[in-house]
NUFI-359059 format. One record per residue: x, z, y of N, C-alpha, C, O in turn. Coordinates in steps of 0.2 Angstrom, whole numbers, plus 5000, padded with zeros to 4 digits. Layout:
REM residues N
XZYXZYXZYXZY ...
***
This chain:
REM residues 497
547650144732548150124727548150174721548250164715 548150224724548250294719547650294714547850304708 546950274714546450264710546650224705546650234699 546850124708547050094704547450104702547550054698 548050154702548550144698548250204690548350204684 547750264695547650314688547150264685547150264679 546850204688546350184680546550144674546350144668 547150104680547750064677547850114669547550104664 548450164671548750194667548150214661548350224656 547350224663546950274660546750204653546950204647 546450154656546450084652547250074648547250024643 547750104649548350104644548450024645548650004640 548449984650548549944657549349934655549649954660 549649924650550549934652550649884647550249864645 551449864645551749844642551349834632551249794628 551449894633551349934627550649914624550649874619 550249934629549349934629549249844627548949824621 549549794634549449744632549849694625549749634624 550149714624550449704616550049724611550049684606 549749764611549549794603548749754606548349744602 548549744611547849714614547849634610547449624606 548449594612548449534611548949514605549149454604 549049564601549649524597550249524596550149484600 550849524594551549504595551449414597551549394602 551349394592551249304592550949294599551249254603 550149314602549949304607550449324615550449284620 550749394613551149394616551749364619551849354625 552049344613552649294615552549224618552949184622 552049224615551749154620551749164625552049124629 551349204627551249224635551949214639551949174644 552349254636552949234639553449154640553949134643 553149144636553149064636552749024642552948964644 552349064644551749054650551149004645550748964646 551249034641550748984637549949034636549849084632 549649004639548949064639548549064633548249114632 548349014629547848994623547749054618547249084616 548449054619548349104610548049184613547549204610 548449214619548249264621547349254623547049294619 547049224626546549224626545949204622545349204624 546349194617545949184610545949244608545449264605 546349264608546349354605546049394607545749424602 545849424614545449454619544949434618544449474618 544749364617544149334618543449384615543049394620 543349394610542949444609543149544610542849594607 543449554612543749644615543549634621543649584625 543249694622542749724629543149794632542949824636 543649804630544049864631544349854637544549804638 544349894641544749894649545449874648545649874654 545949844643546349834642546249764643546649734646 545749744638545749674636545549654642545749604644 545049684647544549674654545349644658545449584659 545649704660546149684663546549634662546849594666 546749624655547449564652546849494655547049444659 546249494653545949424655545849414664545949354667 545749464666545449454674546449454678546549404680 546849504677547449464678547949444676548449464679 547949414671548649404667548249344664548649304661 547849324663547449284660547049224665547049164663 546849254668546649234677545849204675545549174680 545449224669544749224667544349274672544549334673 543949234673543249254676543049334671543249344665 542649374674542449424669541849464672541649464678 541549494668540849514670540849594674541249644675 540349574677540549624684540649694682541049734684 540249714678540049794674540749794670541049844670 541049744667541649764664542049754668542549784666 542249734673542749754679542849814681543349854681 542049834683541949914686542349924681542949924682 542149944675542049984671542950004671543150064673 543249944670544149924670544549984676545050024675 544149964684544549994690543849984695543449944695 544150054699543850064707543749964710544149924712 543049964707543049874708542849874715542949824718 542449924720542349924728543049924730543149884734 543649964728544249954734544649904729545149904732 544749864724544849814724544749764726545249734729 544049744727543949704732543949694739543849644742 544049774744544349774749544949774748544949834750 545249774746546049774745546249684745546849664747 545749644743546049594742546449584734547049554734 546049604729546249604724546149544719546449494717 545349564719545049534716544349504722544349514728 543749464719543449454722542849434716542849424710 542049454720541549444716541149374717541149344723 540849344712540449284713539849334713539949384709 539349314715538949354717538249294713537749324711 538349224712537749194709538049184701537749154697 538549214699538449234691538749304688538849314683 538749334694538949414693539549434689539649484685 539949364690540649374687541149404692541049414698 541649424690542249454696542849404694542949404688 543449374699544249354698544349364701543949384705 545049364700545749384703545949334707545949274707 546249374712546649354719547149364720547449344725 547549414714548249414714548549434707548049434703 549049434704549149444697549449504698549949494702 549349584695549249624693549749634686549349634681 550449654684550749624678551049664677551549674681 550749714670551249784666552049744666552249694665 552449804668553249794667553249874664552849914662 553949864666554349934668554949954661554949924656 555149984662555950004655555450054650554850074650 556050074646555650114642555250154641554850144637 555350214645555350274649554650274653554350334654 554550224656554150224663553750154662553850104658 553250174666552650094669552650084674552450124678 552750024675552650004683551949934681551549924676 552049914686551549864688551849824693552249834698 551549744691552149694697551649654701551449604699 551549674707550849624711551149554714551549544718 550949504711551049444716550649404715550149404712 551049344717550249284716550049264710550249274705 549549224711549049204702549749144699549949104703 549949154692550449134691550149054691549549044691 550748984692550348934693550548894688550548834690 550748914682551048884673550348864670550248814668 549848934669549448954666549048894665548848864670 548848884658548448834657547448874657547048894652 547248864663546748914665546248854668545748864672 546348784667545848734670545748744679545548694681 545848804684545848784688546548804694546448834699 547048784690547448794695547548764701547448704701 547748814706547948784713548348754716548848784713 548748714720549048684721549648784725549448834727 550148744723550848814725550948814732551348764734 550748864738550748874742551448884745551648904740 552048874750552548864753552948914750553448914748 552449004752552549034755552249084748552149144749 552249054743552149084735552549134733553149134734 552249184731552649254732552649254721552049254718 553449234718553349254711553249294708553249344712 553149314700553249384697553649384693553949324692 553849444689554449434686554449354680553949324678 554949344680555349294678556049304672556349364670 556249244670556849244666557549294670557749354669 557749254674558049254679557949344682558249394679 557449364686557349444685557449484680557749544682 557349474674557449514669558149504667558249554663 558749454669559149454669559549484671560049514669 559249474680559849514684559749584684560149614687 559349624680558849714679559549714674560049744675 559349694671559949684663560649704664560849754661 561049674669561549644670561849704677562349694679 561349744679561549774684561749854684561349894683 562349864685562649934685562249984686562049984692 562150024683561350084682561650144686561250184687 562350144688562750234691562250244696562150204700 562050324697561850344704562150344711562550394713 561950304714562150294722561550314725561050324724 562150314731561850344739561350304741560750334742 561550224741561050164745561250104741561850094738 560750074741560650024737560049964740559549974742 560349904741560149834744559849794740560249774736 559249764739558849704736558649664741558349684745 558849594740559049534746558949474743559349424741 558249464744557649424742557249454737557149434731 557049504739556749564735556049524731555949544725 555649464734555049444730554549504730554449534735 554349514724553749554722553849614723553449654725 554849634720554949704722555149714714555349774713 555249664709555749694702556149734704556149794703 556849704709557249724707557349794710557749824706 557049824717556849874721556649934716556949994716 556149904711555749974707556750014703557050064702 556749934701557449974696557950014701558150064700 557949984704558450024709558250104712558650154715 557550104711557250174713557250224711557050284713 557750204704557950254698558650304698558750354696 558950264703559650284702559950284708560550304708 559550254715559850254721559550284726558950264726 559650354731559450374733558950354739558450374740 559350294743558750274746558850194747559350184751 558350144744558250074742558050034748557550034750 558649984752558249924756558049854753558449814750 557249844754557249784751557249724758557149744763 557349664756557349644761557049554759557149524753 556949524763556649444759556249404767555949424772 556449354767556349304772555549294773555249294778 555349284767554549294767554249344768554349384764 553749344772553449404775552949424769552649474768 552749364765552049404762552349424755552149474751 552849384755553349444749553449514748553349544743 553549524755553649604758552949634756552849674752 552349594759551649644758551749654750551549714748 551949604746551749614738552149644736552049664730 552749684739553349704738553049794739553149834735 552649794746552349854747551949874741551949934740 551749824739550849834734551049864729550849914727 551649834725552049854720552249914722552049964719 552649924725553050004724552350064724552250114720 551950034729551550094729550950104723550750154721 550750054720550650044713551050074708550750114704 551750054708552050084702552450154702552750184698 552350184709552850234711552450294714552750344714 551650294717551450334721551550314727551950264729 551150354731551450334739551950384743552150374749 552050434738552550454742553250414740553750384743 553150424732553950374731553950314732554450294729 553650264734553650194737553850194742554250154743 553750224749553950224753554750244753555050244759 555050254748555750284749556150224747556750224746 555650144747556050064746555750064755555150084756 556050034760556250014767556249944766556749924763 555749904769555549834767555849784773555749824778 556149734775556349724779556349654781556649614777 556149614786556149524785556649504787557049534791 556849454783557449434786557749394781557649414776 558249334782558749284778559249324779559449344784 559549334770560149364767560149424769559749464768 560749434773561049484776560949504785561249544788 560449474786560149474795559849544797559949574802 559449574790559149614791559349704792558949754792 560049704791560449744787561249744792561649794794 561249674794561849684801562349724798562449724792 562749774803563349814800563149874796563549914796 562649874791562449914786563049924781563549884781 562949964776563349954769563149994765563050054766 563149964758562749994751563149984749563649944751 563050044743563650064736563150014733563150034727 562749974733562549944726562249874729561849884733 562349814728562049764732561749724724562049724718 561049684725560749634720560449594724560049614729 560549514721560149484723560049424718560449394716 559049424717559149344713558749294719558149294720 559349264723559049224728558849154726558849134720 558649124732558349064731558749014731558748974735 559249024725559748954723559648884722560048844723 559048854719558848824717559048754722558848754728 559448694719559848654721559348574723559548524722 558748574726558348494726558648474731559248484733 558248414733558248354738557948374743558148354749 557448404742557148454750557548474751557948454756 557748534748558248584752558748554754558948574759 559148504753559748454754559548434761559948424765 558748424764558648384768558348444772558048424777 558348524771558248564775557448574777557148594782 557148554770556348574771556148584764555748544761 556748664759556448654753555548684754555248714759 555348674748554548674746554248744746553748764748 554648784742554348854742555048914742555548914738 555048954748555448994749555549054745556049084747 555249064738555749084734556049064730556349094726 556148994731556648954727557248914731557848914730 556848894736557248854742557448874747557148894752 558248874747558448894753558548834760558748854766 558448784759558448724764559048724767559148724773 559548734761560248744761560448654757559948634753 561048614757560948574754561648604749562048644752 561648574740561748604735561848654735561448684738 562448694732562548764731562748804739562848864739 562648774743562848804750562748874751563248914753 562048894748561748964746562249014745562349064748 562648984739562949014733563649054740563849114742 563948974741564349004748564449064752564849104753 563849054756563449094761563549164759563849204762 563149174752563149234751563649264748563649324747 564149234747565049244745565149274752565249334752 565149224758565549264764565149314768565349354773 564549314767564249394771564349444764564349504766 564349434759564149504757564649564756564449624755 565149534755566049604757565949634763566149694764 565449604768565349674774564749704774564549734779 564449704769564149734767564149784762563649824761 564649794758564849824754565249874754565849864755 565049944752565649994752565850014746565650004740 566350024750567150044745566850094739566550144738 567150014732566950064727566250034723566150034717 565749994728565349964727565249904723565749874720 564849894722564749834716564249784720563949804725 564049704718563649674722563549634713563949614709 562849614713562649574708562249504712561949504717 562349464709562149394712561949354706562249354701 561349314705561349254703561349194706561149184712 561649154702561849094706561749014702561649014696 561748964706561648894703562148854706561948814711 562748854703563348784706563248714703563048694698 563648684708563848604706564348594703564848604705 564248554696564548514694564748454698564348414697 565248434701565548394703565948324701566448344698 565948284701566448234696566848244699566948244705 567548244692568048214694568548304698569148304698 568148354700568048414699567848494695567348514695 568348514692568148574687567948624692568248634696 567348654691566748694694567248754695567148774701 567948794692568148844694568348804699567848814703 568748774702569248754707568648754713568748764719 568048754710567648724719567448804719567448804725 567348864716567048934716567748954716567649014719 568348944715568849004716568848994724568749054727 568848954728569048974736568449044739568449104740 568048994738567449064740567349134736566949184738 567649144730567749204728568449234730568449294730 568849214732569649234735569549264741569849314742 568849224745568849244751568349324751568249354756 568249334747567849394746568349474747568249534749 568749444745569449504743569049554740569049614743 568749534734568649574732568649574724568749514723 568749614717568649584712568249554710567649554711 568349524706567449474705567649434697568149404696 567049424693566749414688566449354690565849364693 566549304689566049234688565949204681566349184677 565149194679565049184673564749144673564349144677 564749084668564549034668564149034661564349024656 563449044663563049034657562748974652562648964646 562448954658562048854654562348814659562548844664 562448744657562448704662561948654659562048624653 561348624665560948574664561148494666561348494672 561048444663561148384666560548374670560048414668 560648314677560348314680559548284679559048294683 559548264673558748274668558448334668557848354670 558848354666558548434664558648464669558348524668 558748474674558548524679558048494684557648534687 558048424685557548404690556848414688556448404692 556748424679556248444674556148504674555548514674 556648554674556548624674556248644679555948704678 556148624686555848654691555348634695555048664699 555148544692554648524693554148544687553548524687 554248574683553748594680553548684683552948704683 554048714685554048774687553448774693552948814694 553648734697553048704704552448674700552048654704 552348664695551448634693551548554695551048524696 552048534695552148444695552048414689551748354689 552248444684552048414678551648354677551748294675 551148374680550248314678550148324686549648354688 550648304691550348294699550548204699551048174697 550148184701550348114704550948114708551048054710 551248134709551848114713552448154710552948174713 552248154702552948194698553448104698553948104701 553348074697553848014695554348024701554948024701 553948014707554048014713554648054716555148034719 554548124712554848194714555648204708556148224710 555448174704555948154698556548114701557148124700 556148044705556848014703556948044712557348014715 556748064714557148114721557648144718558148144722 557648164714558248224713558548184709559048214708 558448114705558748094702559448064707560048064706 559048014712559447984717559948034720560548024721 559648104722560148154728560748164721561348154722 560548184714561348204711561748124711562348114712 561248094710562048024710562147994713562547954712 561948014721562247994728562848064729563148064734 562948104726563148174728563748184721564148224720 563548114717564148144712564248214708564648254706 563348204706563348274702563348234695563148184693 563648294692563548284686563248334681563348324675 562948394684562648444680562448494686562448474691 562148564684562048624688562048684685561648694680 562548734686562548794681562148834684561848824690 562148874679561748954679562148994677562448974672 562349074682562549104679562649154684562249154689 563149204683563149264688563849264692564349244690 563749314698564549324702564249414701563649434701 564849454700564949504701565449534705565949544702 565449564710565949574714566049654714565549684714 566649704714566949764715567349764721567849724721 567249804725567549814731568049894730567949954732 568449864724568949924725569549924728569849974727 569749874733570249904738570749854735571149844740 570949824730571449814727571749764731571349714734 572349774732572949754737573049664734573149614737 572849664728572849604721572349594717572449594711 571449584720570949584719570849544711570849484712 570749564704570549544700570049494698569449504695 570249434700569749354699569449324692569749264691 569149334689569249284684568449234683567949264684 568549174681567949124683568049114675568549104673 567449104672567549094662566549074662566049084666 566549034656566049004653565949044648566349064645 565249074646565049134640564349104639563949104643 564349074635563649024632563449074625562849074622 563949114623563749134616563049214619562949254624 562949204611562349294612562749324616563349324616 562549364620562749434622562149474622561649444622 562349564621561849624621561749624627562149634631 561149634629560849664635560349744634560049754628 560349784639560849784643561449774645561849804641 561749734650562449734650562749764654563449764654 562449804659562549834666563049894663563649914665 562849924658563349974656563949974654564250024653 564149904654565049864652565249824656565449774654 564949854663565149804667565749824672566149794675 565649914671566149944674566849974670567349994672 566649954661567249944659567649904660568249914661 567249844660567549764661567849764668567849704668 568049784672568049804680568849834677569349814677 568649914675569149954672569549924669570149954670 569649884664570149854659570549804662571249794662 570049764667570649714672571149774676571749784676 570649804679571449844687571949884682572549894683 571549904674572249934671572849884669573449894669 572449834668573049784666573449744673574049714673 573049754677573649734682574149804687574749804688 573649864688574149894688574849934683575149984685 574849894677575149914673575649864669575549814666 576349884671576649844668577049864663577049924661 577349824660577649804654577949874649577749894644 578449894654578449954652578150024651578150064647 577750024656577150064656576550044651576050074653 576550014648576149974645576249994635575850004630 577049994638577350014629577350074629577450094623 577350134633577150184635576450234633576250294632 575950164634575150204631574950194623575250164619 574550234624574250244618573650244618573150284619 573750164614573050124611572650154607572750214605 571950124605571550144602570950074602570750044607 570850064594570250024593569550034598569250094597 569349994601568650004604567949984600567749934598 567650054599567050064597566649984595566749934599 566249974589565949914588566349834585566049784583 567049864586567549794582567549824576567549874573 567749754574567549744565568149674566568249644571 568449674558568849634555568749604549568749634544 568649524551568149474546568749434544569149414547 568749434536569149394533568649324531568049334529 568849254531568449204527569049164524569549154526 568849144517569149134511568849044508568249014509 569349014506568948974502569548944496570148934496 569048914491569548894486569948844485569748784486 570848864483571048814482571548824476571548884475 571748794473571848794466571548844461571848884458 571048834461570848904455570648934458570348974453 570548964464570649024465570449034474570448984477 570349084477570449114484570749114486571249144484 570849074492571349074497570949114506570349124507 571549134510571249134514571249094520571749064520 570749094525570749034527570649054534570749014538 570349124537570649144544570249214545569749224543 570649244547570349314550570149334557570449304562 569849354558569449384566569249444570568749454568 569449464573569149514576568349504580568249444582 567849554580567449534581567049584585567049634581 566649594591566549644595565449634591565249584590 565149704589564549674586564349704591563849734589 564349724597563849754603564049724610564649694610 563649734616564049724621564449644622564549614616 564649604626564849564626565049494619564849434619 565349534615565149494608565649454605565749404601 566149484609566849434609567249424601567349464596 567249364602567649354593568549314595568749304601 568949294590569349284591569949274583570049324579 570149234583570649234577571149294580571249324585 571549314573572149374572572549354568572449344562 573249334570573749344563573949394560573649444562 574249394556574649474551574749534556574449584556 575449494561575549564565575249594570575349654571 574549544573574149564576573749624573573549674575 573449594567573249654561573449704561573149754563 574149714559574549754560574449814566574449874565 574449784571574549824578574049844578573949904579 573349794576572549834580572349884573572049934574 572649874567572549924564572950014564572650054561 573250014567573750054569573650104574573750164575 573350044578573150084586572450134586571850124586 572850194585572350254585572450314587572350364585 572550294592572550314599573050364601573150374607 573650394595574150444595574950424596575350464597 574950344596575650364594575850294602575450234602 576250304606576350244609576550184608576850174603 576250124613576150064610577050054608576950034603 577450054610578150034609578350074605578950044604 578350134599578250154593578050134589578250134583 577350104590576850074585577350004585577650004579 577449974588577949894587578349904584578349854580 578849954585579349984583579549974576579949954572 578850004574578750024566578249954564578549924559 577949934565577549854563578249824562578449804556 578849804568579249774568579649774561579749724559 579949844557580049844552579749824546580249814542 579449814545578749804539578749704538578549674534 579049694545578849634544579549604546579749544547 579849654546580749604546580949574552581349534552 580549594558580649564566581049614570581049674570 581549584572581949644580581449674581580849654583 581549744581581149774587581149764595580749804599 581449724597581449714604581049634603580449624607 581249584599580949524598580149544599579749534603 580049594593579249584593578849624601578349614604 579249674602578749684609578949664614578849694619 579249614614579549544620578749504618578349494623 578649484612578149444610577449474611576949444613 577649524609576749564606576349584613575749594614 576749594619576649604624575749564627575149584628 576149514627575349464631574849464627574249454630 575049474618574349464616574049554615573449574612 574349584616573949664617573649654623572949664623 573949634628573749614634572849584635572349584638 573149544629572449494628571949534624571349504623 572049594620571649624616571349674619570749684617 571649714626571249744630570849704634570249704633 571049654638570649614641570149594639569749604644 569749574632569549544629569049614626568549594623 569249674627568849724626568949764617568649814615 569449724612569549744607570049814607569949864603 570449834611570849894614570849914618570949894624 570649994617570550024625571050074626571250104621 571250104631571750154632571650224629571450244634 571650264626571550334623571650394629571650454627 
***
């Protein structure tokens, strides 16, 4: 591995390399899974970069001498990388080989030949199909608190995305996954993107969920498990194990609510993605607040998209290569019938975050966020954490007692329109431009307040004097002004000084 990773790197094999190889437009495509464009691009470049983006990321056959030329093409192919046709002295790929990594650093992600790619000879998708990075992955990398910890947990690890990121900040990483061949590809990847001495410092382990780990406990828990909601897994034979838990609907989602608080230590953070039911006749927080309660822990649930049952039984029969299979009709109205024997009437996407800080009065809140937000977000996750326990362990009086201050990035938008002649105004807002992205109307005295709050003088002073300005009791207005401050830290526009 140590040869193929120095030629990798020497071919400029990276993110970087294969960007300026194929294009921005080629590129975005790709991400799209769309191969045309990228392969029209390369098509005439002989460069070990171009050699590499065609043979795996592109899954084209390639000429034997430009293989060599790319990478140690004898221990690729004892490796089981690639292989050679020997009656036209072409070489392809047996696994896909795929530049990642953050800023800073390059990795590489080993797993199987992707099965979207329009390459004329794709294969049917094996049970036991090991992914590479995805949507979904680069979400939960995003989203995950980057502090350095002791130990740190990946719990349906796949290819090993999430393992590499955590190799940065946690002293020693368990990856853990039901699928055995996951694990191998999980191996390939660390010692690929890491060396062999630091690859070995991710502990790989077989196992569903939390089996593998027993009375274990991590300061940092991730997982993007295999939530994905069909009619196989309903009937306890989903199709492919990194998607299907042969759990029937969100069962998954449950499951890993009630084991993963005993795996967590004090102080600890757990990231999950998740896919719930929409229910008729049932609001989705009511069916998620019991299994977050039982957590005793605080917890963040975020609801991102929700798909009608069209649109999801579309989004993942195309993700399996059913598209153009004779038996898509077939597969379609399966999942058509299990939502409306089951009274679905949607499926979200979104995330649980949970903190195991002890609190006697565990911080819950379950919200819908469909708008932009900044990624990374992993860095305002521990604000967001911090601004709940202040607010609960903080009351009223203690509260008129601190001293506010505007939070970094809010801005105050006036919008205007004409009415007699002339300008009128028509609403103001506050508006968060980084990080979360929060917006919101403001009256006068709100203005007032958040104008004010600079960090010096206490919140019960500041009203004090707002109060006079605007002809209100000074007891009136901070009887009133109370909840909606309340709601301005909450909300991230005020933070404590």
């Amino acid at each position: 591995m140590e040869r193929l990773r120095t030629a990798l790197e020497k071919a400029q094999y990276t993110v970087d390399g294969c960007l300026e190889a194929m294009g921005a437009t080629a590129y975005a495509a790709l991400g799209r899974n769309e191969s045309v464009a990228a392969s029209y691009a390369v098509a005439e470049d002989d460069s070990p970069v171009a050699t590499l983006t065609k043979l795996f990321v592109l899954q084209e056959d390639v000429n034997r001498d430009a293989a060599a030329a790319a990478l140690p093409l004898e221990d690729a192919m004892a490796g089981g990388l690639v292989a050679e046709d020997r009656t036209d002295g072409t070489v392809r790929a047996l696994v896909d080989i795929r530049p990642y990594g953050e800023s800073d650093v390059d990795w590489w992600l080993v797993s199987d030949l992707g099965a979207g790619l329009v390459t004329g000879r794709n294969a049917p998708m094996r049970p036991d199909y090991v992914l590479g990075v995805g949507g979904a992955s680069t979400t939960l990398a995003q989203l995950t608190v980057r502090e350095n910890v002791e130990s740190a947990l990946d719990v349906g690890t796949g290819c090993g995305v999430q393992a590499l990121h955590l190799s940065r900040h946690a002293r020693r990483v368990t990856a853990t996954d039901l699928n055995l061949r996951a694990l191998d590809f999980a191996r390939l990847t660390a010692a690929l993107s890491l060396g062999p001495l630091e690859g070995e410092r991710i502990e790989l382990r077989g196992g569903s969920l939390f089996e593998p780990v027993e009375d274990e406990r991590f300061d940092l828990i991730v997982s993007n498990p295999p939530f994905v909601i069909s009619p196989e897994s309903a009937a306890g034979q989903g199709r492919f194990t990194y998607r299907d838990a042969g759990l029937p609907g969100d069962e998954l989602c449950r499951r890993f609510l009630e084991q993963a608080p005993r795996h967590l230590a004090e102080g600890g953070y757990c990231h999950v993605l998740a896919n719930w039911l929409h229910v008729a006749g049932q609001d989705w927080r009511e069916r998620l607040a019991p299994w977050i309660r039982g957590t005793g822990c605080d917890a963040w649930v975020v609801q991102r998209e929700l798909q009608d049952p069209a649109e999801y039984a579309e989004l993942w029969l195309r993700d399996s290569g059913d598209h153009n299979s004779p038996r898509y009709i077939e597969r379609y109205q399966a999942y058509l019938d299990y939502f409306a024997a089951n009274r679905i009437e949607g499926v979200a996407f979104g995330w649980i975050i949970l903190h195991n800080s002890g609190a006697e009065l565990p911080t819950i809140r379950l919200e819908e966020l469909t708008r932009q937000i900044d990624q990374p977000l992993g860095a305002h996750v521990p604000e967001w954490f911090a601004r709940h326990e202040f607010l609960t362990d903080t009351d009223d009086e203690q509260l008129l007692g601190a001293a506010l201050s505007v939070a970094p990035g809010v801005v105050l938008e006036q919008s205007a329109q004409i009415e007699d002649g002339g300008w009128e105004p028509a609403a103001t807002r506050l508006r968060q431009t980084g990080g979360l992205r929060a917006s919101g109307e403001i009256d006068p005295v709100g203005i007032a307040v958040v104008g004010a709050a600079d960090g010096t003088r206490p919140l019960g002073d500041l009203l004090d004097a707002i109060a006079g300005q605007f002809g209100i009791e000074p007891a009136t207005l901070r009887s009133g002004a109370l909840d909606a401050v309340r709601a301005l830290i909450e909300e991230g526009f005020l933070t404590l000084s």
